[in-house]
Residue frames as a rotation matrix with the C-alpha (Angstrom) as fourth column:
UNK 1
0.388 -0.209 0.898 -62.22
-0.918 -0.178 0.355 -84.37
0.086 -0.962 -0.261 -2.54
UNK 2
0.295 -0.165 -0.941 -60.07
-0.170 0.960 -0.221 -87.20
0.940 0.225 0.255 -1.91
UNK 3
0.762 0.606 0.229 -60.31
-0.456 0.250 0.854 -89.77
0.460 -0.755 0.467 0.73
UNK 4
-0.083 -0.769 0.634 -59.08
-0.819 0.414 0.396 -92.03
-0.568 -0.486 -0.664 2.74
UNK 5
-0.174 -0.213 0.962 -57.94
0.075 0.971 0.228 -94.87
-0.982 0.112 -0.152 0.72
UNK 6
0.978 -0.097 0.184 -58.13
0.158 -0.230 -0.960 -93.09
0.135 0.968 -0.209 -3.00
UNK 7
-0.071 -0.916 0.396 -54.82
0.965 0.037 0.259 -93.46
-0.252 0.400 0.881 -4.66
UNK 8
0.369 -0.128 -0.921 -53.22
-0.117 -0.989 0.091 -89.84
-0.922 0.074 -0.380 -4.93
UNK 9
0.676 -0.496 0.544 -51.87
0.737 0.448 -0.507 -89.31
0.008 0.744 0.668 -8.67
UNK 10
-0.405 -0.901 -0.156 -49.19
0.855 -0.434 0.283 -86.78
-0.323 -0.018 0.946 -9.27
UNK 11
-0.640 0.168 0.749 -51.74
0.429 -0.731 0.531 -84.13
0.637 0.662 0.396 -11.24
UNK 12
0.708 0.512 -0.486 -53.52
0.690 -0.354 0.631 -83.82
0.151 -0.782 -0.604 -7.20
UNK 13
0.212 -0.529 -0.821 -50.11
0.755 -0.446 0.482 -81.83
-0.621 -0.722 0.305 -6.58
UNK 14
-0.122 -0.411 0.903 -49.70
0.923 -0.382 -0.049 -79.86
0.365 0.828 0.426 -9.87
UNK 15
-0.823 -0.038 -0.566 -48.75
0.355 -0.814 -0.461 -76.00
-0.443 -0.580 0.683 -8.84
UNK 16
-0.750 0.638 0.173 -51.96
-0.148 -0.417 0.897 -74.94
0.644 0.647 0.407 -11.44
UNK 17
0.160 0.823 -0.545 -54.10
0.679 0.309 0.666 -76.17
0.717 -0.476 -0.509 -8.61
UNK 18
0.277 -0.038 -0.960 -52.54
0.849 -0.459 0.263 -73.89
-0.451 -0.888 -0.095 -5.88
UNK 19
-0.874 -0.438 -0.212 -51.55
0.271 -0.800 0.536 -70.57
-0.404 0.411 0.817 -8.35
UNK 20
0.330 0.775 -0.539 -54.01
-0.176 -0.510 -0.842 -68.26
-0.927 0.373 -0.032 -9.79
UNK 21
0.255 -0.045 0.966 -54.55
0.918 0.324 -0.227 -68.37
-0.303 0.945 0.124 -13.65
UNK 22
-0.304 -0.278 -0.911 -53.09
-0.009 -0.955 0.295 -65.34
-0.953 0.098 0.288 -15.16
UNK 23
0.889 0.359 0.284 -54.27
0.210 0.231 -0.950 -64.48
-0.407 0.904 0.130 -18.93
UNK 24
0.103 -0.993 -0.050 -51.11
-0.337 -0.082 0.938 -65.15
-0.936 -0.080 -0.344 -20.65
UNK 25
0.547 -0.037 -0.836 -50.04
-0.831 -0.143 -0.537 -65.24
-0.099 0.989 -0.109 -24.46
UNK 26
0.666 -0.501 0.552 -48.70
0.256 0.849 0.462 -68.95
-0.701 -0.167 0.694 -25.06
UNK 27
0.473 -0.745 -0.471 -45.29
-0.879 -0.433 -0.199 -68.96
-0.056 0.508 -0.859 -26.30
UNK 28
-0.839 -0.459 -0.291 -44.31
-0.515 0.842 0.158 -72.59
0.173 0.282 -0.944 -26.75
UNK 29
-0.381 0.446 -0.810 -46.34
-0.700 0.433 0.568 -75.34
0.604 0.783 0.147 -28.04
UNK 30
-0.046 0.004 0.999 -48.25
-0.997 0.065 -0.047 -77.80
-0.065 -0.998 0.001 -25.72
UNK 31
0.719 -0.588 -0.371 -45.96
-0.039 0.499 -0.866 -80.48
0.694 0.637 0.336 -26.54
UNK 32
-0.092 -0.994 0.062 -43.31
0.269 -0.084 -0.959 -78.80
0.959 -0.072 0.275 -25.54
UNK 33
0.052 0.146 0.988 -44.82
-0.954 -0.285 0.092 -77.79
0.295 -0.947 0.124 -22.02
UNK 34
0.982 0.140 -0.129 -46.35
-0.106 0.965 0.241 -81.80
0.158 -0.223 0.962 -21.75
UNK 35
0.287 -0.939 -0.189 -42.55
0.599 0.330 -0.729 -82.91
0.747 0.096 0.658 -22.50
UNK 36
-0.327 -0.312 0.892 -41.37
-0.466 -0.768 -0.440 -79.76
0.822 -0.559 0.106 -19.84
UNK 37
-0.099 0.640 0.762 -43.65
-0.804 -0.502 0.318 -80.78
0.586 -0.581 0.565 -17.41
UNK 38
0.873 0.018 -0.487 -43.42
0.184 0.913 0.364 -84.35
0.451 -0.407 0.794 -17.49
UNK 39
-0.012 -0.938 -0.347 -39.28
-0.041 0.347 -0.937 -84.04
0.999 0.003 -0.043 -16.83
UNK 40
0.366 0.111 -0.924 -38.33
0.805 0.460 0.374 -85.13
0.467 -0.881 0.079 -13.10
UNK 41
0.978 -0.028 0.205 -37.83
-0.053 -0.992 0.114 -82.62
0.200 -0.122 -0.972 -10.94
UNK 42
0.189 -0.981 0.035 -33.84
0.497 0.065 -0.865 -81.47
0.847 0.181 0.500 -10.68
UNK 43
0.210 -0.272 -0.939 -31.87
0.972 0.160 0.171 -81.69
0.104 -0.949 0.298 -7.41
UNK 44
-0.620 -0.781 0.074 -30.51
0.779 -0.624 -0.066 -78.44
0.098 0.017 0.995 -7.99
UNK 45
-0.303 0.758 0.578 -33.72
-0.126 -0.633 0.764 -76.38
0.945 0.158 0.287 -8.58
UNK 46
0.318 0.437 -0.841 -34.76
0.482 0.690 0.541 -78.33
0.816 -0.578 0.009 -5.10
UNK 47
0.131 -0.744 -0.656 -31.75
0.989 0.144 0.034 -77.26
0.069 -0.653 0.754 -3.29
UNK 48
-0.808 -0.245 0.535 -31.81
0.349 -0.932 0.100 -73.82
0.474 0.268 0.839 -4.80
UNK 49
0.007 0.997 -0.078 -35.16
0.187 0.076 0.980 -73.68
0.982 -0.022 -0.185 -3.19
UNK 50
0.681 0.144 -0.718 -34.38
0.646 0.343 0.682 -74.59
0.344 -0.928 0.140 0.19
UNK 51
-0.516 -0.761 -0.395 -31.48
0.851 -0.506 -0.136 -72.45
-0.096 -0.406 0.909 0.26
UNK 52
-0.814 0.085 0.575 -33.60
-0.042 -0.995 0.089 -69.32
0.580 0.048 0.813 -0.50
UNK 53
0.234 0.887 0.399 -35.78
-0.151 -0.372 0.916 -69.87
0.960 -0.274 0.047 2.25
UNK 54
0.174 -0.530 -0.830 -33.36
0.977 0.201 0.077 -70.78
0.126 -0.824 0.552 4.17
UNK 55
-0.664 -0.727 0.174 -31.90
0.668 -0.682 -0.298 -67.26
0.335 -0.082 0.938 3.72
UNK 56
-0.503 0.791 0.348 -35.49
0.026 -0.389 0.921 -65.53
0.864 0.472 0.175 3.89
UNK 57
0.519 0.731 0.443 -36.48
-0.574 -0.086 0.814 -67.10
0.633 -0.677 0.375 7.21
UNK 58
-0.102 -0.490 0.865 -35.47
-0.986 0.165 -0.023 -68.46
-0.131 -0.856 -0.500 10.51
UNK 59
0.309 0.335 -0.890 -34.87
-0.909 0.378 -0.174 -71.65
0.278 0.863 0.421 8.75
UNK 60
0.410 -0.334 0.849 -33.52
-0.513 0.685 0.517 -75.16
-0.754 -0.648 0.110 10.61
UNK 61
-0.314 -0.508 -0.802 -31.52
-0.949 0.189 0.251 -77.33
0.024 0.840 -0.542 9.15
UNK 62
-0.742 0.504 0.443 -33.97
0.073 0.717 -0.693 -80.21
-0.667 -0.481 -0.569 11.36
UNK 63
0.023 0.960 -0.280 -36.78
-0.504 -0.231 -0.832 -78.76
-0.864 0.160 0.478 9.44
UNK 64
0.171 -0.013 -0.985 -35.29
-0.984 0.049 -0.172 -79.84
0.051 0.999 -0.004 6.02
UNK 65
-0.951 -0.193 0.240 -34.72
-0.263 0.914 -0.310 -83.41
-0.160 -0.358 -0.920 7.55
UNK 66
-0.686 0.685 0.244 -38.07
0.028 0.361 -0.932 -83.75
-0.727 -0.633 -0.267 8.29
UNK 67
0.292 0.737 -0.609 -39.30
-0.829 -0.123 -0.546 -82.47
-0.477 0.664 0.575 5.06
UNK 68
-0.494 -0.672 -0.552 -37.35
-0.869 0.366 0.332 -84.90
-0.021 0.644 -0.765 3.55
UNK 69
-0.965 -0.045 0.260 -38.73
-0.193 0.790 -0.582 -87.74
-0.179 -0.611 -0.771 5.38
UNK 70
-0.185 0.982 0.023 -42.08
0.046 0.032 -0.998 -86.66
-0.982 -0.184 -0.052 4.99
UNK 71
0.445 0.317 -0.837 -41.73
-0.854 -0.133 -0.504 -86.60
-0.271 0.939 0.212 0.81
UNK 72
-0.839 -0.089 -0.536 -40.22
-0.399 0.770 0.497 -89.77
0.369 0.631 -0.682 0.86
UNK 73
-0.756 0.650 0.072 -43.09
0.255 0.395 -0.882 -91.33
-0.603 -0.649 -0.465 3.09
UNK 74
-0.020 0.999 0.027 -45.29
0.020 0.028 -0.999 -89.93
-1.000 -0.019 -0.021 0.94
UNK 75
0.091 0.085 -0.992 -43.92
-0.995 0.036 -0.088 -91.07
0.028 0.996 0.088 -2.22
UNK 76
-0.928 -0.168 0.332 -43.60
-0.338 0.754 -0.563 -94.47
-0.156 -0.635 -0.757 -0.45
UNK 77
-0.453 0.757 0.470 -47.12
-0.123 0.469 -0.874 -94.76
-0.883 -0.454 -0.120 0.43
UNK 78
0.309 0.916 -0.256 -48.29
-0.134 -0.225 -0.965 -93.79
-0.942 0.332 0.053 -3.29
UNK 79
-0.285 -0.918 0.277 -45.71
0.268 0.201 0.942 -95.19
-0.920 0.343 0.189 -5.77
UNK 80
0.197 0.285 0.938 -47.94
0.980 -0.058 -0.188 -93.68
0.001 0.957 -0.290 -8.82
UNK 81
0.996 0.082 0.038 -46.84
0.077 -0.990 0.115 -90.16
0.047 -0.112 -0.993 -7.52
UNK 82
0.106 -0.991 0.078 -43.61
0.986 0.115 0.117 -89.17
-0.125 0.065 0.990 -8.67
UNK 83
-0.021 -0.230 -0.973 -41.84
0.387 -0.899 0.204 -85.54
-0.922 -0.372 0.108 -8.27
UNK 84
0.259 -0.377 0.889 -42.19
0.934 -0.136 -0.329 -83.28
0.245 0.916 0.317 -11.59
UNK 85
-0.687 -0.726 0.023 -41.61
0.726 -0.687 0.022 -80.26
0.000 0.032 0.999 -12.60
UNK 86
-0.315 0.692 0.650 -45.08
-0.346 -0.721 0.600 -79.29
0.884 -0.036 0.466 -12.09
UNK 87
0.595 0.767 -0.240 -45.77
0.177 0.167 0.970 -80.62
0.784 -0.620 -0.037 -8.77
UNK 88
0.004 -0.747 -0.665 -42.55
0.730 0.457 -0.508 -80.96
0.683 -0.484 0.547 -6.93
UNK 89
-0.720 -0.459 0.521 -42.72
-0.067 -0.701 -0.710 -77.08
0.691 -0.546 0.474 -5.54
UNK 90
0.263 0.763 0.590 -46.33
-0.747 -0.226 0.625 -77.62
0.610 -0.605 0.511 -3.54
UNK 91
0.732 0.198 -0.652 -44.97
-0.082 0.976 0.203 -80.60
0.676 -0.095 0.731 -1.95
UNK 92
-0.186 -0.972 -0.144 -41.73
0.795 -0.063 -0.603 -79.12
0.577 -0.227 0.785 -0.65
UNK 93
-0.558 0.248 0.792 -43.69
-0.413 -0.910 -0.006 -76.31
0.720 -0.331 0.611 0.47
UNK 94
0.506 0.832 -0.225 -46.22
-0.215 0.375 0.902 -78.79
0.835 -0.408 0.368 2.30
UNK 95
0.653 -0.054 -0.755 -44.09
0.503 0.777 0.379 -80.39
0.566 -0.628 0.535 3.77
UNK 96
-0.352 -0.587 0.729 -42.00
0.356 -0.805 -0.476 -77.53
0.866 0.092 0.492 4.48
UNK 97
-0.256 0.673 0.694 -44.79
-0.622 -0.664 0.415 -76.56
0.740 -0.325 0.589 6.55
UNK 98
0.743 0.632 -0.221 -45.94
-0.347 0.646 0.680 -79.56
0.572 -0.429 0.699 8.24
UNK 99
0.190 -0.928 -0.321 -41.90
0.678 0.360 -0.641 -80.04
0.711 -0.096 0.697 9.47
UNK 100
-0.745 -0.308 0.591 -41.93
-0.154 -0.783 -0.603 -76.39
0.649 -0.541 0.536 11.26
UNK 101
0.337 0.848 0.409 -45.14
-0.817 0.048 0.574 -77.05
0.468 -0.528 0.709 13.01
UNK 102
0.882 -0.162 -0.442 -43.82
0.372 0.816 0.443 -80.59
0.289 -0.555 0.780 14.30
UNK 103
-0.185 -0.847 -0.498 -40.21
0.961 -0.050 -0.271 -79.65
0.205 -0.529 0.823 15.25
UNK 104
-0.549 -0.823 0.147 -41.52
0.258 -0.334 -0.907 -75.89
0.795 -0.460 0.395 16.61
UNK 105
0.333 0.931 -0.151 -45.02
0.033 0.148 0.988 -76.44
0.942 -0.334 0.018 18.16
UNK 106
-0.686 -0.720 0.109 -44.64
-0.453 0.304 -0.838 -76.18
0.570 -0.624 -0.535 21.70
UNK 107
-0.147 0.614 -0.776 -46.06
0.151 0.789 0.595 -78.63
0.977 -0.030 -0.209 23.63
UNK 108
0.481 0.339 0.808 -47.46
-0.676 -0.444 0.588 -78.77
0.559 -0.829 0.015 26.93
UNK 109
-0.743 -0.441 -0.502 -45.35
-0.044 0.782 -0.622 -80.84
0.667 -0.440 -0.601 29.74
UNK 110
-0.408 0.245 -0.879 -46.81
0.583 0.811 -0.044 -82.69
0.702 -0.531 -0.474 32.37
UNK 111
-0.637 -0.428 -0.641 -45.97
0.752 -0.162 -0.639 -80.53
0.170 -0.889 0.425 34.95
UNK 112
-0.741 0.666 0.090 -48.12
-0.598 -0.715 0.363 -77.52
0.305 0.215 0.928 33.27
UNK 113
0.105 0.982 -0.159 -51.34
-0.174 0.176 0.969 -79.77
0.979 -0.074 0.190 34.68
UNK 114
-0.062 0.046 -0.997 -50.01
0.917 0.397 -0.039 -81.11
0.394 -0.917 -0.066 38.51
């Protein structure tokens, strides 16, 4: 469980934490995953992302601002956490989330209490 004020590392976001384990026959060498896994994650895979949920769901283009904002902020705050290819999709997805809730929550106005 990590607190307030523990340093996040990059293997808190790996997708192996948020996917079931499937029993699967390895077919490359774990090496060659390590070396896979370490590589940064690629704009294009990112973008390809956002565009198929864009297409999938009533998607803003505010919402992807905001995710933005919120993965740099939170590579900001933790400079030992850096996007791979094994973490990069729970993070986009977090924040994904945490972007629709702030920009479509609806809030109560004033008036809704006089």
């Amino acid at each position: 469980q990590k607190g307030r004020g523990v340093p996040l590392r990059a293997a808190d976001f790996d997708e192996v934490n948020f996917a079931e384990q499937l029993n699967c026959r390895r077919r490359f060498s774990l090496s060659q995953l390590w070396r896979y896994f370490r590589q940064p994650a690629l704009v294009d895979e990112i973008y390809q992302l956002l565009k198929n949920i864009a297409a999938l769901s009533e998607f803003k283009k505010e919402m992807a601002v905001l995710a933005a904002i919120y993965t740099e902020r939170l590579l900001k705050r933790h400079p030992a956490l850096r996007l791979t290819k094994k973490n990069w999709r729970p993070i986009l997805i977090a924040a994904l989330h945490l972007a629709s809730k702030t920009w479509e929550d609806v809030h109560a106005w004033n008036s809704d209490f006089s």
